[in-house]
N, CA, C and O atoms as a Maestro MAE file, in Angstrom:
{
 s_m_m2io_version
 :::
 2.0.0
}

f_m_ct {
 s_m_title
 :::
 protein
 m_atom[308] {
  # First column is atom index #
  i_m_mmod_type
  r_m_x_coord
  r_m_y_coord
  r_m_z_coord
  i_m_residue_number
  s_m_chain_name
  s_m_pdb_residue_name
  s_m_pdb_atom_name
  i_m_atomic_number
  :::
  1 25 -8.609 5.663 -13.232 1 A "UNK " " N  " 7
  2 3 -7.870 6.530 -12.360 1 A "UNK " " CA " 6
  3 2 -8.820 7.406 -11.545 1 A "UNK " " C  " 6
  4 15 -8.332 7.784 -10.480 1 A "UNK " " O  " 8
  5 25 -10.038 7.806 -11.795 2 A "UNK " " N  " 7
  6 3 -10.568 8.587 -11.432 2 A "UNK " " CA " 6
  7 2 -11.406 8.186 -10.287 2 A "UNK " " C  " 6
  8 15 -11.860 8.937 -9.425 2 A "UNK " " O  " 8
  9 25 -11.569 6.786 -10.395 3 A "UNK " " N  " 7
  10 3 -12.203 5.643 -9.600 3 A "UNK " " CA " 6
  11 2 -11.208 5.667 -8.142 3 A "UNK " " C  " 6
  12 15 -11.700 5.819 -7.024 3 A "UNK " " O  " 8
  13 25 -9.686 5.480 -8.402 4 A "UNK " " N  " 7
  14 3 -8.944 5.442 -7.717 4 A "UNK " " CA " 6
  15 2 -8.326 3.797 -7.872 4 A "UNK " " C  " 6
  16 15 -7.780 3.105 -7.013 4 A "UNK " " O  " 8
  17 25 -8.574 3.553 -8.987 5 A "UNK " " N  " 7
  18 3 -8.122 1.888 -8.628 5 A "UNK " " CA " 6
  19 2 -6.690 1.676 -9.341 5 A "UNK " " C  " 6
  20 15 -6.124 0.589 -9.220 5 A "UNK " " O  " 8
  21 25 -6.178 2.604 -10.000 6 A "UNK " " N  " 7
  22 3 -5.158 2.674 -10.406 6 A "UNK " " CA " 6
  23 2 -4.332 3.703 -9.954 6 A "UNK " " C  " 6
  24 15 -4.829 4.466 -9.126 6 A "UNK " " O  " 8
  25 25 -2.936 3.937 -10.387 7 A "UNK " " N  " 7
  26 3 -2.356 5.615 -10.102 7 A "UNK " " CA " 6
  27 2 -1.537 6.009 -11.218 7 A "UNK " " C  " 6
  28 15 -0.903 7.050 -11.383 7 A "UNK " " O  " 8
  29 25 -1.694 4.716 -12.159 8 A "UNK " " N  " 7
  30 3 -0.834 5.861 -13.622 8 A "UNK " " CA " 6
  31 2 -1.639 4.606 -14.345 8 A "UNK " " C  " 6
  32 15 -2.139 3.590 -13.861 8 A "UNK " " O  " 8
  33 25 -1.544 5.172 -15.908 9 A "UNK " " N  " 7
  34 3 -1.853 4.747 -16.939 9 A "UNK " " CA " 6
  35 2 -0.634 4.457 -17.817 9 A "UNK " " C  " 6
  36 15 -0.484 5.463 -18.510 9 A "UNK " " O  " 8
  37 25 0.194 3.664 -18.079 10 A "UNK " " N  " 7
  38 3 1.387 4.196 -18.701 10 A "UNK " " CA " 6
  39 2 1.448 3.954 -20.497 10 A "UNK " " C  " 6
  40 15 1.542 2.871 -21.074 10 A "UNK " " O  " 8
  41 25 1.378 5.069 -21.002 11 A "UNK " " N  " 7
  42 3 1.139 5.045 -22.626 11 A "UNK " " CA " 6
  43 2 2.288 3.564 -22.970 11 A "UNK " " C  " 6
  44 15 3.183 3.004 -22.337 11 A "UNK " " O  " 8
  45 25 1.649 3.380 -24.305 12 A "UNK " " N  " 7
  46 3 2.342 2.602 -24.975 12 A "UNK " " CA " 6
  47 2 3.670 2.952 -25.362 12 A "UNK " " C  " 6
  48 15 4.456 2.100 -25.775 12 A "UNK " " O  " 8
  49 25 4.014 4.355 -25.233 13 A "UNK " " N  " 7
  50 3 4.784 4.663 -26.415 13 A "UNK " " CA " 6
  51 2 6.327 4.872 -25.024 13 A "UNK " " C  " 6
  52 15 7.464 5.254 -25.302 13 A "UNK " " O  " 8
  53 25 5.869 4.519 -23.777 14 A "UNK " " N  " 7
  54 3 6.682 4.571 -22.650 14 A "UNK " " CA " 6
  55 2 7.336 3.451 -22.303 14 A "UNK " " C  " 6
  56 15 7.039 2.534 -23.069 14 A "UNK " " O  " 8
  57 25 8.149 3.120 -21.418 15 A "UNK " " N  " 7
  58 3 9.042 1.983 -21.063 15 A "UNK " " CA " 6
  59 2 8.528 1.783 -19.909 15 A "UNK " " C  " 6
  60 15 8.788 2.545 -18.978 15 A "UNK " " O  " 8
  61 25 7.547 0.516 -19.739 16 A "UNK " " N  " 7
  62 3 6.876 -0.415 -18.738 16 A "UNK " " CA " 6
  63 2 7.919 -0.814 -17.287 16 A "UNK " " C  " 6
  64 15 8.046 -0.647 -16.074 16 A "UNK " " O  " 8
  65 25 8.387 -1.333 -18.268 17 A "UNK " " N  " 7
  66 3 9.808 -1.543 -17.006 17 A "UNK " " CA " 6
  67 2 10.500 -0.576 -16.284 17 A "UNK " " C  " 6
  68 15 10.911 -0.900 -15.170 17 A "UNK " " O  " 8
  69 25 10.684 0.413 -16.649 18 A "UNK " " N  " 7
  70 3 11.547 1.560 -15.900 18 A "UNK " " CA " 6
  71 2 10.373 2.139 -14.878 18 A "UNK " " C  " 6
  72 15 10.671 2.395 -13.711 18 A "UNK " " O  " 8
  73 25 8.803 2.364 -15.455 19 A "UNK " " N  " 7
  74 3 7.924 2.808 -14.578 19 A "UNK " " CA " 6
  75 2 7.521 2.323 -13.650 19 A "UNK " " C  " 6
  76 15 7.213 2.959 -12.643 19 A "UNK " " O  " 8
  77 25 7.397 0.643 -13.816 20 A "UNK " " N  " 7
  78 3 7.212 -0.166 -12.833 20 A "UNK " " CA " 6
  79 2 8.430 -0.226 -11.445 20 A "UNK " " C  " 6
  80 15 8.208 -0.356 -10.241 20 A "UNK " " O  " 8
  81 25 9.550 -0.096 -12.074 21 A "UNK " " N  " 7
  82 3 10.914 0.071 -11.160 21 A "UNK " " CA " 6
  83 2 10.313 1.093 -10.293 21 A "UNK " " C  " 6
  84 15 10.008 1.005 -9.103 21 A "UNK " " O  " 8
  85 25 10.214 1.943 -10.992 22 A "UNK " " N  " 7
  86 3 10.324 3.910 -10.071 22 A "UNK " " CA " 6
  87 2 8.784 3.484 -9.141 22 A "UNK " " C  " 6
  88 15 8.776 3.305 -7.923 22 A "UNK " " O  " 8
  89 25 7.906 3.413 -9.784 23 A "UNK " " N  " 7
  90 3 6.886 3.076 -9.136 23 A "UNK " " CA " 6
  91 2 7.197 2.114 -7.750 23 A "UNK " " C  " 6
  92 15 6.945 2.414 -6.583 23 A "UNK " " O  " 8
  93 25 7.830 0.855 -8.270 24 A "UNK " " N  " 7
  94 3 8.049 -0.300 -6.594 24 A "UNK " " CA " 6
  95 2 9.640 0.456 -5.858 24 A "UNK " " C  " 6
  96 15 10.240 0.091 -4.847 24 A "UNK " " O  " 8
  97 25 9.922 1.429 -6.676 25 A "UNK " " N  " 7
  98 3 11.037 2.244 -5.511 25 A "UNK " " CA " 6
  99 2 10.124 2.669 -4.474 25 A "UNK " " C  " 6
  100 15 10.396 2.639 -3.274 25 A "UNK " " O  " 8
  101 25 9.547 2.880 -4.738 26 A "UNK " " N  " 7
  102 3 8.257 4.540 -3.669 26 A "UNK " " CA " 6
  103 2 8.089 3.276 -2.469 26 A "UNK " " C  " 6
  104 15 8.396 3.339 -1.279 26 A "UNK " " O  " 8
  105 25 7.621 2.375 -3.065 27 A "UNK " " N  " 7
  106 3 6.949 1.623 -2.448 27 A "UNK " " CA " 6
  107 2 7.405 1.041 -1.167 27 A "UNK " " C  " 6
  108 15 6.759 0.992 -0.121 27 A "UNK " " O  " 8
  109 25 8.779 0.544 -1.419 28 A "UNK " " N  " 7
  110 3 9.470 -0.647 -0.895 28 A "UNK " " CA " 6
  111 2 10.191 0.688 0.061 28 A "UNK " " C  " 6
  112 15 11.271 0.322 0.527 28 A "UNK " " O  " 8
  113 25 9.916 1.775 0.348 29 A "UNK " " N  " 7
  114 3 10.961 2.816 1.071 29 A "UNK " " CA " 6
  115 2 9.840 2.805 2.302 29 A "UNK " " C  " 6
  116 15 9.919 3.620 3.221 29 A "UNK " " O  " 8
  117 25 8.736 1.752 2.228 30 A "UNK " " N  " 7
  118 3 8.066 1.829 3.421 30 A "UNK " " CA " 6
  119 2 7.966 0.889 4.759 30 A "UNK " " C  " 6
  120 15 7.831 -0.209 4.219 30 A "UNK " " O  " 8
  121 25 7.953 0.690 5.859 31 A "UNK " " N  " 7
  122 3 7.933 -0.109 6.966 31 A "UNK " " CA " 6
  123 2 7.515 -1.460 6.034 31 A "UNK " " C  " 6
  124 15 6.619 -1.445 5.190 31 A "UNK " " O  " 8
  125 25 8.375 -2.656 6.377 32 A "UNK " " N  " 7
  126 3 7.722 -3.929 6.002 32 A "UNK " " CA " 6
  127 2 6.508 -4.341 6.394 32 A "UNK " " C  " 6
  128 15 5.659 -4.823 5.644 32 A "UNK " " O  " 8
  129 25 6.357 -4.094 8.021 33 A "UNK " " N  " 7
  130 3 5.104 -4.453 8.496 33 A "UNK " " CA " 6
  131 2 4.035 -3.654 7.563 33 A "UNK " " C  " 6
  132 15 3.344 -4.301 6.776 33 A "UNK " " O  " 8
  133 25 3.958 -2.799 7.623 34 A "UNK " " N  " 7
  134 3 2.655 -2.086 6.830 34 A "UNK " " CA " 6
  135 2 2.460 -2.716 5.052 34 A "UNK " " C  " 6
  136 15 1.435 -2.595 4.382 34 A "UNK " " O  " 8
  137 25 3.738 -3.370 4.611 35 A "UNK " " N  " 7
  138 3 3.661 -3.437 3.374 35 A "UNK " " CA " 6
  139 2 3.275 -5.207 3.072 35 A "UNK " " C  " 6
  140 15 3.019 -5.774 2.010 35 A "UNK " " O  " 8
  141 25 3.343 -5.618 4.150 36 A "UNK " " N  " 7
  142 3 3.142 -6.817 4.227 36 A "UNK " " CA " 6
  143 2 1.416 -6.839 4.885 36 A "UNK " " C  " 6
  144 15 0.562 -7.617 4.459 36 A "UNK " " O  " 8
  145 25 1.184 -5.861 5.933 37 A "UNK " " N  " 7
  146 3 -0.331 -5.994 5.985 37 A "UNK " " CA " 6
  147 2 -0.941 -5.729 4.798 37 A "UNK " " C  " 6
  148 15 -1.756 -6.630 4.601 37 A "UNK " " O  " 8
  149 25 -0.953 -4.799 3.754 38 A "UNK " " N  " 7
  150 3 -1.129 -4.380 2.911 38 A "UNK " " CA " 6
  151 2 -1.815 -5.693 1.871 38 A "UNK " " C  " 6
  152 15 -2.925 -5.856 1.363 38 A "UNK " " O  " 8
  153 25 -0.664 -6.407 1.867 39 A "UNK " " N  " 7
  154 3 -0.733 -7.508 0.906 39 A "UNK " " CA " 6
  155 2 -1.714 -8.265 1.485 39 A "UNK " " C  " 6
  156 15 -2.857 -8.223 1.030 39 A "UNK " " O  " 8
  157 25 -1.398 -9.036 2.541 40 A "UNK " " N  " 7
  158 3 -2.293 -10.215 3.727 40 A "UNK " " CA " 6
  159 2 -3.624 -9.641 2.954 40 A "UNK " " C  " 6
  160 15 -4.054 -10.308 2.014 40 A "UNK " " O  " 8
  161 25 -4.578 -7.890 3.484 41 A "UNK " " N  " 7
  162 3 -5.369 -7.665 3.806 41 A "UNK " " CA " 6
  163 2 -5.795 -7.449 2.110 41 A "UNK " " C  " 6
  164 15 -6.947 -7.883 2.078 41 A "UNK " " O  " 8
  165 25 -5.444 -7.007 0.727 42 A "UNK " " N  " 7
  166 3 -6.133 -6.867 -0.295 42 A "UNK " " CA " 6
  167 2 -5.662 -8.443 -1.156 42 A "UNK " " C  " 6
  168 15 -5.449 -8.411 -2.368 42 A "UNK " " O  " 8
  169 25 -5.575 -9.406 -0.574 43 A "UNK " " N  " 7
  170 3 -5.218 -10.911 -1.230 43 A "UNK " " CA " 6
  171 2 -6.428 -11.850 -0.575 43 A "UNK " " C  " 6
  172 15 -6.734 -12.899 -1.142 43 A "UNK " " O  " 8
  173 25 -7.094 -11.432 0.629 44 A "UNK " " N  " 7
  174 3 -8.170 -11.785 1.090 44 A "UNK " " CA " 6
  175 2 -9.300 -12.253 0.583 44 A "UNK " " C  " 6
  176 15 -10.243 -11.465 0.519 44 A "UNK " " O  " 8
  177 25 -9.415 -13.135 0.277 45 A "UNK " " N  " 7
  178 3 -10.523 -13.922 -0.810 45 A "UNK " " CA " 6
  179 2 -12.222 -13.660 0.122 45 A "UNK " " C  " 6
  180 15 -13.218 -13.138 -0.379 45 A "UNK " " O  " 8
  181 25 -12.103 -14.188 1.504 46 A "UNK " " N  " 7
  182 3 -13.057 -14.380 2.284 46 A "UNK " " CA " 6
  183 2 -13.807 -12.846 2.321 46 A "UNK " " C  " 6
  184 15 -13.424 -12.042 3.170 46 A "UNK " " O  " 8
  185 25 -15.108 -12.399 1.172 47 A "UNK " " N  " 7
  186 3 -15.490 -11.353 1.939 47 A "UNK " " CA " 6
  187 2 -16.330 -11.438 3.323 47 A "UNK " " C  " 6
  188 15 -16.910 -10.425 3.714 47 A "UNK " " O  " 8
  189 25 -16.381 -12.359 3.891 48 A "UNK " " N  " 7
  190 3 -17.418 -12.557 5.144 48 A "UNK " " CA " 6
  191 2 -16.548 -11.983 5.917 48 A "UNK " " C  " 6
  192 15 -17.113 -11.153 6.630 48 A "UNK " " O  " 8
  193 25 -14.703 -12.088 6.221 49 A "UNK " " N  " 7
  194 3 -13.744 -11.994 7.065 49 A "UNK " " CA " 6
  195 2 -12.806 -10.697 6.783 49 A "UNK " " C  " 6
  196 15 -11.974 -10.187 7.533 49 A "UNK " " O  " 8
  197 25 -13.246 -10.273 5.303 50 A "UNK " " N  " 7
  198 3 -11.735 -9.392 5.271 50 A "UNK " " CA " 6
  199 2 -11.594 -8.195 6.147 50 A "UNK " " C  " 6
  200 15 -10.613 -7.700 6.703 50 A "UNK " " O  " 8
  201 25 -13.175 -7.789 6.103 51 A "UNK " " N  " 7
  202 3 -13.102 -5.898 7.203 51 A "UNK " " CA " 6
  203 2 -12.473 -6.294 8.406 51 A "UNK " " C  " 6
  204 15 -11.508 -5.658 8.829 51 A "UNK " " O  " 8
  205 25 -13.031 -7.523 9.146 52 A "UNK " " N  " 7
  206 3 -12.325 -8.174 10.146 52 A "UNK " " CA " 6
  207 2 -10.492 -8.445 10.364 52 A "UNK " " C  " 6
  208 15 -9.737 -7.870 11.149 52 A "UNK " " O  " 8
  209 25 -10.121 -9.738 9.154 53 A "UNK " " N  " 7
  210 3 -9.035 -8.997 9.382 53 A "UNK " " CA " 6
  211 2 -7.885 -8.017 9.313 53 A "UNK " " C  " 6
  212 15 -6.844 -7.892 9.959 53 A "UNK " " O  " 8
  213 25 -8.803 -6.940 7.642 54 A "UNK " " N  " 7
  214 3 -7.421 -5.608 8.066 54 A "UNK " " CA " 6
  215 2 -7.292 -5.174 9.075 54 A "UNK " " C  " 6
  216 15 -6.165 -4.888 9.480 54 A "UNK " " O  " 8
  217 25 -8.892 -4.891 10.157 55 A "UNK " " N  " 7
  218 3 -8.828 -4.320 11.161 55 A "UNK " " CA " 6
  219 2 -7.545 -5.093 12.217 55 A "UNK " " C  " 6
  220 15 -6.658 -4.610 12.922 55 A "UNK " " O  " 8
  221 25 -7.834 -6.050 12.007 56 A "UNK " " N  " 7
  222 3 -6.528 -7.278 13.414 56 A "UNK " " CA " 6
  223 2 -5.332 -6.937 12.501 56 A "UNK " " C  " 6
  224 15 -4.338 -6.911 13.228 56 A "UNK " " O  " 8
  225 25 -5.016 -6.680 11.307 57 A "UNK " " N  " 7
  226 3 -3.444 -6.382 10.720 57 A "UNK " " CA " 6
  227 2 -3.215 -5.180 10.512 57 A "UNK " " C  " 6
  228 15 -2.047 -4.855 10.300 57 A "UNK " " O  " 8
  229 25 -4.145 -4.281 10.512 58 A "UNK " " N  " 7
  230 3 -3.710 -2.729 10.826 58 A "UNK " " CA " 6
  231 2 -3.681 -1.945 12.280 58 A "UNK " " C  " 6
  232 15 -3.089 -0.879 12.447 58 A "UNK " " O  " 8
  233 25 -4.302 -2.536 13.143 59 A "UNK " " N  " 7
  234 3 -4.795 -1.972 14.562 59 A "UNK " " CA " 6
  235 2 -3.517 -1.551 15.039 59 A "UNK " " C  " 6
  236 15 -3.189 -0.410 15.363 59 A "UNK " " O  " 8
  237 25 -2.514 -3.070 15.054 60 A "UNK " " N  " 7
  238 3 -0.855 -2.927 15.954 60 A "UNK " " CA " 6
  239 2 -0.328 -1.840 15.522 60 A "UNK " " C  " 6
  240 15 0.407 -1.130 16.209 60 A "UNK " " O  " 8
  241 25 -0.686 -1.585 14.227 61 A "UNK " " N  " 7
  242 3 0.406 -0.611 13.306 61 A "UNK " " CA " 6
  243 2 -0.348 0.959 13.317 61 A "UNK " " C  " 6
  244 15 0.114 1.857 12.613 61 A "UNK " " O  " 8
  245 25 -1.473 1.163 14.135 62 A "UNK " " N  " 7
  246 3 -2.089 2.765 14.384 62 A "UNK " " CA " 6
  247 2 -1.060 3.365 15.274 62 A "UNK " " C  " 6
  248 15 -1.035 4.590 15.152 62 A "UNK " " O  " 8
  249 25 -0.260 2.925 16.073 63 A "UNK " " N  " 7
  250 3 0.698 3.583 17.306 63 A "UNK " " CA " 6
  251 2 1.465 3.247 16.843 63 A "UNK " " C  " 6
  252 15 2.291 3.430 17.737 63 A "UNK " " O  " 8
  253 25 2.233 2.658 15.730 64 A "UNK " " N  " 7
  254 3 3.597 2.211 15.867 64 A "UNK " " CA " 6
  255 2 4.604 3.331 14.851 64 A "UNK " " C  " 6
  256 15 4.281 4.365 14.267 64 A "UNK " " O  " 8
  257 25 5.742 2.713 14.934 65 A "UNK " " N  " 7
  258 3 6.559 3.709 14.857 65 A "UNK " " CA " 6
  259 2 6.227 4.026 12.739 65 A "UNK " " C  " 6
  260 15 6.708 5.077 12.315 65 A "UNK " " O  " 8
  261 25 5.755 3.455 12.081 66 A "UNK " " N  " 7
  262 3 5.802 3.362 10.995 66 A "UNK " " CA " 6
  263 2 4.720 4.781 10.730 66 A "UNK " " C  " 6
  264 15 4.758 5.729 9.946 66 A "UNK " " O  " 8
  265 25 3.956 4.436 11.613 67 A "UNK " " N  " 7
  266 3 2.553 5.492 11.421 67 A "UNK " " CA " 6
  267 2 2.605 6.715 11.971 67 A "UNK " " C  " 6
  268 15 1.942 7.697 11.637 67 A "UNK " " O  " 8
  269 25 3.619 6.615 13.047 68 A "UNK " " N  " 7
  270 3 4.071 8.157 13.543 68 A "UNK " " CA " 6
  271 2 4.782 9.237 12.930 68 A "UNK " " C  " 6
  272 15 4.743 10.467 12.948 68 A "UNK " " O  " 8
  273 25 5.620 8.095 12.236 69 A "UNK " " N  " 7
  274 3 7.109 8.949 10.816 69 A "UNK " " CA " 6
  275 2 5.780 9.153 9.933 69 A "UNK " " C  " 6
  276 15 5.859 10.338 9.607 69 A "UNK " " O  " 8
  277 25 4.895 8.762 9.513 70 A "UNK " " N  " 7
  278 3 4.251 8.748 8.434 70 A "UNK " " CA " 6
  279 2 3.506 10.110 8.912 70 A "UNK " " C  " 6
  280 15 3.752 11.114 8.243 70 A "UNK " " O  " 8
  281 25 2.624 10.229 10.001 71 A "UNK " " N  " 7
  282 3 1.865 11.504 10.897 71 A "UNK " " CA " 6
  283 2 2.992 13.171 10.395 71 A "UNK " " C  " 6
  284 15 2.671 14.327 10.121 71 A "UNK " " O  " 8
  285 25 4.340 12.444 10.488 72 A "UNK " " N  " 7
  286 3 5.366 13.690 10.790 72 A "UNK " " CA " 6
  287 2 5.403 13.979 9.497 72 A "UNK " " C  " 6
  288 15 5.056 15.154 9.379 72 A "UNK " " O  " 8
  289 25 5.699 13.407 8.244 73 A "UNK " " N  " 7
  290 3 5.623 13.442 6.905 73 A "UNK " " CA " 6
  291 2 4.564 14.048 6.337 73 A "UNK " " C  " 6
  292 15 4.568 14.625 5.249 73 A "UNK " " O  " 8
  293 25 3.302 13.865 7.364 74 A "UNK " " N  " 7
  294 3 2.055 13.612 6.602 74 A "UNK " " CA " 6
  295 2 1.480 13.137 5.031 74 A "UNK " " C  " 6
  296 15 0.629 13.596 4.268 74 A "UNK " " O  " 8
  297 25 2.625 11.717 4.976 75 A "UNK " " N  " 7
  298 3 2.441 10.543 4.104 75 A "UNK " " CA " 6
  299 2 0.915 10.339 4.030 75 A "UNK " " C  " 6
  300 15 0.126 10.911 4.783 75 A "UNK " " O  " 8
  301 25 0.649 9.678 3.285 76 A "UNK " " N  " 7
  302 3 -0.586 8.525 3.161 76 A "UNK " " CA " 6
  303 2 0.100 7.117 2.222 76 A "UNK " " C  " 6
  304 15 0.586 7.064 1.093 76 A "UNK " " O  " 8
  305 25 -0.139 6.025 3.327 77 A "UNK " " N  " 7
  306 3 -0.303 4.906 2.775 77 A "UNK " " CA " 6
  307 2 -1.450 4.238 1.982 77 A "UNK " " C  " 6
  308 15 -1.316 3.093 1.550 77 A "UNK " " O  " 8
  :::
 }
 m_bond[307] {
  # First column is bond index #
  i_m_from
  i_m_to
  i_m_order
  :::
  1 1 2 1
  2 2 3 1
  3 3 4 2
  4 3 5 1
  5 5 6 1
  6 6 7 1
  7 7 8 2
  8 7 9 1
  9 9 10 1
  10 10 11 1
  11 11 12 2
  12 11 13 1
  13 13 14 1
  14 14 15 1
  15 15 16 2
  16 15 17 1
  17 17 18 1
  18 18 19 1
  19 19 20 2
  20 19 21 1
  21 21 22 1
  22 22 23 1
  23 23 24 2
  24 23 25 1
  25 25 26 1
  26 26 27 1
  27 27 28 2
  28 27 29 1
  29 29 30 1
  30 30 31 1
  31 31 32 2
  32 31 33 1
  33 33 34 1
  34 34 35 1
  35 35 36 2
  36 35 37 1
  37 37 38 1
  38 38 39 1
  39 39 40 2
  40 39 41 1
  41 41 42 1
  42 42 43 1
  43 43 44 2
  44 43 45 1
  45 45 46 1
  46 46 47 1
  47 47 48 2
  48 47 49 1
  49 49 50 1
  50 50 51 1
  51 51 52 2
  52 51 53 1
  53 53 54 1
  54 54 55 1
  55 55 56 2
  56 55 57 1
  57 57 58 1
  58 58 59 1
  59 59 60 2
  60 59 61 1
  61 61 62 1
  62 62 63 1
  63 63 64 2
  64 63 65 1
  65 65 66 1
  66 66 67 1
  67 67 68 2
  68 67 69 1
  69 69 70 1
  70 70 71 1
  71 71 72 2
  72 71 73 1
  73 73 74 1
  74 74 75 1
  75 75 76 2
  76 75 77 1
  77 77 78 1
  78 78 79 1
  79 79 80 2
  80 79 81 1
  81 81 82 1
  82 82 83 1
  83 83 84 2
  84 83 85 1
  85 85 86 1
  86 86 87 1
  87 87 88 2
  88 87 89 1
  89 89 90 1
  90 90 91 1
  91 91 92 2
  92 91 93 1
  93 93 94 1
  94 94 95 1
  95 95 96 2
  96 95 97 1
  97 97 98 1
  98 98 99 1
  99 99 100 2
  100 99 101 1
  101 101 102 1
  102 102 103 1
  103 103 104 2
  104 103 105 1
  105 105 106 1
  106 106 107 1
  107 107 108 2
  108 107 109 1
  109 109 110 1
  110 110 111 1
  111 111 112 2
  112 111 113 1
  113 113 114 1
  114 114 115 1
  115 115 116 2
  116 115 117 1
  117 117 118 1
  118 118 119 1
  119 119 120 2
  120 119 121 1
  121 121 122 1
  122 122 123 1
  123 123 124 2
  124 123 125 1
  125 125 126 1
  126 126 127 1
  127 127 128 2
  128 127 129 1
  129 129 130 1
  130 130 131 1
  131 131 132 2
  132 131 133 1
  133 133 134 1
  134 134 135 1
  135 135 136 2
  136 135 137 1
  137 137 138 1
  138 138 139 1
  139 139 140 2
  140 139 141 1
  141 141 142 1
  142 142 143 1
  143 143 144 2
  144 143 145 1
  145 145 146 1
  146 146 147 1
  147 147 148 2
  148 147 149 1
  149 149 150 1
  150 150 151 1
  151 151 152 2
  152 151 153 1
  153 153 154 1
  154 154 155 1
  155 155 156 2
  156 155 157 1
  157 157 158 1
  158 158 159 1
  159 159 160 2
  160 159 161 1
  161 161 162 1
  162 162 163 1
  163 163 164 2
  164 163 165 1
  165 165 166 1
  166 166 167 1
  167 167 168 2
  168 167 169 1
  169 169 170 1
  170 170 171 1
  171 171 172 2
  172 171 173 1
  173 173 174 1
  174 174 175 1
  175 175 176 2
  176 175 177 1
  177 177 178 1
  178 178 179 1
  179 179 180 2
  180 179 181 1
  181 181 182 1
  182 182 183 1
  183 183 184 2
  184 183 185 1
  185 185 186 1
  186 186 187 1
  187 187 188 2
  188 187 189 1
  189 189 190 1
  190 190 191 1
  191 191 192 2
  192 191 193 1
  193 193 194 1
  194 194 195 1
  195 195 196 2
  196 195 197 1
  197 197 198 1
  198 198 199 1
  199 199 200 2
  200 199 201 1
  201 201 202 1
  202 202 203 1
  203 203 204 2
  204 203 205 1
  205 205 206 1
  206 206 207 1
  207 207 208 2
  208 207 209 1
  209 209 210 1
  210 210 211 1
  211 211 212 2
  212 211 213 1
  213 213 214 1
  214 214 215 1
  215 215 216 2
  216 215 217 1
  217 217 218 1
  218 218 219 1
  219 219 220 2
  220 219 221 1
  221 221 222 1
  222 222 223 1
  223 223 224 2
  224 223 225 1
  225 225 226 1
  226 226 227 1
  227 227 228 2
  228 227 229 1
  229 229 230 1
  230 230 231 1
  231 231 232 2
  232 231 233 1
  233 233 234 1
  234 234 235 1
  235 235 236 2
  236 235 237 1
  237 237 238 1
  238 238 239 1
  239 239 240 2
  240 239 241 1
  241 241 242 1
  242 242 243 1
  243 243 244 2
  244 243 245 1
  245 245 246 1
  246 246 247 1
  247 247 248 2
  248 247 249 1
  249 249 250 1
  250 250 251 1
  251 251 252 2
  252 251 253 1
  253 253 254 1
  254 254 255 1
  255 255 256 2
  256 255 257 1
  257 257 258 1
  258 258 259 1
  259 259 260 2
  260 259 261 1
  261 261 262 1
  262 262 263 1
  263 263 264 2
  264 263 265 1
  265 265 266 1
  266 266 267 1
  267 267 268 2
  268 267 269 1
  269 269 270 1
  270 270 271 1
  271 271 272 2
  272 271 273 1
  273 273 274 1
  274 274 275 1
  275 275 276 2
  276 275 277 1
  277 277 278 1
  278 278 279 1
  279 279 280 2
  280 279 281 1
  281 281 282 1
  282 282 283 1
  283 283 284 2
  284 283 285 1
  285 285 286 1
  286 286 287 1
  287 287 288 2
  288 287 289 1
  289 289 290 1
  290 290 291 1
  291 291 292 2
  292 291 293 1
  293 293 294 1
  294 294 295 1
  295 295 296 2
  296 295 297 1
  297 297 298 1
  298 298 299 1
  299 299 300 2
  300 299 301 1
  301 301 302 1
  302 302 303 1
  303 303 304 2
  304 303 305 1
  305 305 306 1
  306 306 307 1
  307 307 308 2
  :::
 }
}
């Protein structure tokens, strides 16, 4: 966690399933496009290509309407 590669730890003694739910609620309340670059760009096997293409699957989405609501929120994806 401290690394940042995770965002919860969930004890044993907790219900996996209900956290995972609440957790992909947050998630799925976001623009498809962004949640779908998301995926494309950390499923990327090629490291010779990947900086390359988040940059081509995130660029469209710096002006778009997903990133502006997000500016007004001051979200982080």
């Amino acid at each position: 966690m401290k690394l940042g590669l995770c965002d919860k730890i969930v004890p044993d003694d907790q219900d996996l399933l209900k956290e995972t739910i609440t957790w992909l609620e947050n998630l799925i309340q976001h623009d498809p496009l962004v949640i779908s670059s998301i995926k494309k760009s950390v499923t990327d096997e090629n490291c010779e290509t990947m900086f390359e293409n988040e940059r081509k699957l995130f660029a469209p989405l710096w002006s778009g309407p997903a990133n502006r609501e997000a500016l007004k929120k001051k979200l982080k994806f």
